[in-house]
N, C-alpha and C positions, 0 to 999 in steps of 0.2 A: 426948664421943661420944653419938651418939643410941642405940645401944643395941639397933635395929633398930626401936625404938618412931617409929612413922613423923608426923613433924613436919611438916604442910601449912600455911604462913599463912592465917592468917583473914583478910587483908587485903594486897595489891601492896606499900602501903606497907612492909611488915615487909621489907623488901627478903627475894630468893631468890638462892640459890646457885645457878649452871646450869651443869652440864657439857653439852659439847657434843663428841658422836665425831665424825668425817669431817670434821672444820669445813676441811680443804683441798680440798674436793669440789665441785662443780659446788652442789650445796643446800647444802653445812654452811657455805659462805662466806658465803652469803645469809641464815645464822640466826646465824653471829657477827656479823656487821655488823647486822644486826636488833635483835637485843639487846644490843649494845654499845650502841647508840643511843637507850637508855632506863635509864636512872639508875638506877631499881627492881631492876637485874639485877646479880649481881657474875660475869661469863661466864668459865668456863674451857675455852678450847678446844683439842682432841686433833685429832692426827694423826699418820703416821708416816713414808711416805714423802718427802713435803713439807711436811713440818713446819719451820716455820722461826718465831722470835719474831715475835709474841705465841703463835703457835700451837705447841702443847708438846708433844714426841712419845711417844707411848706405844703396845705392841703390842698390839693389843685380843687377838693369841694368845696372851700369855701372860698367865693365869688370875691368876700368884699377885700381878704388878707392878700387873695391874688392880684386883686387891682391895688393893695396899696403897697405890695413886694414890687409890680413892674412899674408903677409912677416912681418909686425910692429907685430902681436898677436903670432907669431909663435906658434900656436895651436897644440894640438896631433888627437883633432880629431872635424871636424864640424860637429854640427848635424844639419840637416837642415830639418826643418819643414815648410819652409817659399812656400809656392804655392797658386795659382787660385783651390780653392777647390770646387768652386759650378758647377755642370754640366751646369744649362740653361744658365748660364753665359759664360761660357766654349764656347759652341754651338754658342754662338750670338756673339761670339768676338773670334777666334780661335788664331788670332796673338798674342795681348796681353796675352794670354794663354799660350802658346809657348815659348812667350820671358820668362816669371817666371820660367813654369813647365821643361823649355827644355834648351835654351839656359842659363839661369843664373845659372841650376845646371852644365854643361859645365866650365862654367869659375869660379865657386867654386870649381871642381874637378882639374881643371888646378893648382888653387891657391894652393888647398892640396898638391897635388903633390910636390909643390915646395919646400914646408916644411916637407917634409916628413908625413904631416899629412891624414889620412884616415877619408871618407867620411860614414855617418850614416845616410841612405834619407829614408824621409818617403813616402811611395809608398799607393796605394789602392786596397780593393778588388775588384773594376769598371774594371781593367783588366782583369777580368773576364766575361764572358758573359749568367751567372748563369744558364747552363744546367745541369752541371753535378757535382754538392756541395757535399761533401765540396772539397773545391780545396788544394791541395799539392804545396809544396814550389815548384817543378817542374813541375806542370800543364801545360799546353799549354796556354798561355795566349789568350784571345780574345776581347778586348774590345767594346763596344757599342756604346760610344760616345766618344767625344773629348775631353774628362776629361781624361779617362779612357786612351785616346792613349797619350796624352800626358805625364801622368806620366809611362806607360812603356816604353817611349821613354827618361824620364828622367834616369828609371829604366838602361833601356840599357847604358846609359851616363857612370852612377856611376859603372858600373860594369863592366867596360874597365877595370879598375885598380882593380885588384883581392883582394887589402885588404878593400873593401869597404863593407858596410853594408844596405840591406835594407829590412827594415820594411813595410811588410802593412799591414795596418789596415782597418775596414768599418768605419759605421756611429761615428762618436764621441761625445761626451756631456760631460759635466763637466760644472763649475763655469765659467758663462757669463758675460759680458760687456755689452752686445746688446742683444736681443732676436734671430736675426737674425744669430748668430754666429754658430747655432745648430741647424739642422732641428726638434728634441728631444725638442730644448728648445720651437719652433714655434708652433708644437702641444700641450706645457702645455700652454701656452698662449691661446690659442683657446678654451682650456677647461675649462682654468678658467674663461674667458670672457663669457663663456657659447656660441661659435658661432657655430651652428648647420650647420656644414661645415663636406663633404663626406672628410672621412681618408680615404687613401689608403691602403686595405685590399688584394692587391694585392701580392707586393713584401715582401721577407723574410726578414728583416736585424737583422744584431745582434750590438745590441747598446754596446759602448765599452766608459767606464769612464776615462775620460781623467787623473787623477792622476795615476789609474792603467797604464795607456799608460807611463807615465813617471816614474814610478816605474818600470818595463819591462826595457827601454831605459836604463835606471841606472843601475842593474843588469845584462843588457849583455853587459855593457860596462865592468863593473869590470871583467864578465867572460874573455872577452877578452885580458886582461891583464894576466890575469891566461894561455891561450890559444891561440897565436897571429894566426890562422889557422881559429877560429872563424870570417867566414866574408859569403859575398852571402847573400842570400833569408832566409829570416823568416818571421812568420807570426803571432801576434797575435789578438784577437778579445773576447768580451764579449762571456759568455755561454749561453743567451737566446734567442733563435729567437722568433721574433715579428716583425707586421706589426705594420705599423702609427697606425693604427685603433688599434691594442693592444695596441701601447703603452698609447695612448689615455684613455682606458678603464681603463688601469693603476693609471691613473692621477686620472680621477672620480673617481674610488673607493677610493683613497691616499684624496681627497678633501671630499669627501661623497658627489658628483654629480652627480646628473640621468644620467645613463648609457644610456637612451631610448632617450637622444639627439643626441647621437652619430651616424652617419651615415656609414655603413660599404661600403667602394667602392671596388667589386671584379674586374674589370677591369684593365686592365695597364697604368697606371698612361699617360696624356700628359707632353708635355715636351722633352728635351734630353731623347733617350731610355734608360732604367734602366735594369741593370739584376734582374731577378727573385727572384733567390735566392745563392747571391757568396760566400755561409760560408766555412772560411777557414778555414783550419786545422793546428792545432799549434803546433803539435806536437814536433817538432824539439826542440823549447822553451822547452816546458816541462821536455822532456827526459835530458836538462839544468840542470831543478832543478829551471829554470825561468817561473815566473809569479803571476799573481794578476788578480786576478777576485773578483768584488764586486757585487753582486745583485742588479740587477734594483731596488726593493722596495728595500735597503738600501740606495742607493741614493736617491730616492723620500725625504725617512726620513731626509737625510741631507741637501738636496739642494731646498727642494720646502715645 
């Protein structure tokens, strides 16, 4: 046992222990396969409703099984991807919201602790309240809705203990399960069904590919080893901004579908309120020497 006394390799080589939450999620599959793929890593991945071998199920609600999973795993670092990530869901249910985005990451930072392990949380740009983009790792946070506060409230959690990590990111896509696991993936759906339904023309996001997100994750994790000072706020995100209704546009031309079915909505969306436009600034990453960015239409060409 580590004792709580917190153990960082000085060096990739020293292989690291990784737990990994949500690895049955739209991003946590993208960071078990990431890091399974690199020898250096010994990956243990959680989940719960689709948890199925390799991936091992455990309730991030109950406090006392997750302190006695990370004492038995003695990890070097969790990454935890695992959250209530839909806003209107968010909104219409705030507890159950709470208990994922707030309290479970609580008693996973406690768990770390004990092992001397530091936490890697995936945060969003929703703490943001898109007036004044792009936002800086020190921005004033403001969030909108109950998405948005709850994960700076988890933000705040993980950053009690000064070697922790957190990432946020915006909208995310990459290789689905479900349609519904990407709002990216819900719009090519609609375009290929051909459903003459108003996209939102409103809000700015920048779509961010989920393997690039795990590629990132794996990168400042090794920097970290190189660096054990590297902890707090980073940000990364895709390089293009587009609205639904762009990325839509996307899709048609990627299909060769009339464009003049497409209905452009300049209004702000209903629903939980949305920021405008929260593009963040990555710079921190960068001056790294970290990241990955893949073009919207190279994705297209890979995944649809």
């Amino acid at each position: 046992m580590k004792n709580g006394t917190q153990r960082v390799p000085t060096t990739i080589e020293d292989y690291m222990k990784v737990l990994i939450t949500g690895a049955t999620g739209l991003l946590g599959r993208e960071l078990f396969k990431e890091f399974s793929l690199d020898g250096r890593f010994d990956i243990t991945g959680l989940g719960f409703s689709r948890a199925e071998p390799p991936i091992q199920k455990l309730d991030l609600l109950n406090a006392s099984e997750v302190k006695e999973f990370v004492e038995k795993a003695q990890p070097d670092v969790i990454i935890h991807s695992a959250a209530e990530r839909k806003p209107d869901i968010s909104e219409k249910d705030p507890e159950a919201t709470e208990a994922l985005n707030v309290k479970a990451t609580r008693t996973l930072l406690e768990a770390a602790q004990s092992v001397g392990a530091y936490i890697f949380y995936f945060s969003t740009d929703y703490v943001f309240d898109g007036t004044q983009p792009p936002y800086s790792i020190d921005a004033e946070p403001n969030p909108l809705n109950f998405y948005g506060k709850s994960k700076l409230e988890g933000e705040k959690v993980v950053l009690e203990d000064s070697q922790s990590i957190v990432l946020r990111v915006p909208v995310l896509y990459g290789p689905v399960e479900t349609t519904d696991e990407s709002p990216v993936s819900v719009i090519a759906e609609n375009v290929k069904q051909r459903n003459s339904v108003k996209m939102d023309h409103w809000a700015t996001r920048f779509p961010t590919f989920t393997p690039d997100v795990a590629s990132v994750t794996r990168q400042l994790i090794i920097k970290r080893t190189e660096d054990p000072s590297l902890s707090g706020i980073f940000h990364w995100s895709g390089n293009e901004p587009m609205t639904k209704y762009d990325m839509a546009v996307a899709f048609a031309k990627h299909w060769d579908l009339p464009e003049d079915e497409l209905i452009a909505n300049s209004e702000c969306p209903p629903g939980a309120p949305r920021p405008k436009n929260a593009q963040l600034d990555c710079s921190r990453l960068k001056d790294l020497g970290v990241g990955e960015q893949t073009d919207f239409s190279e994705v297209l060409k890979r995944l649809f």
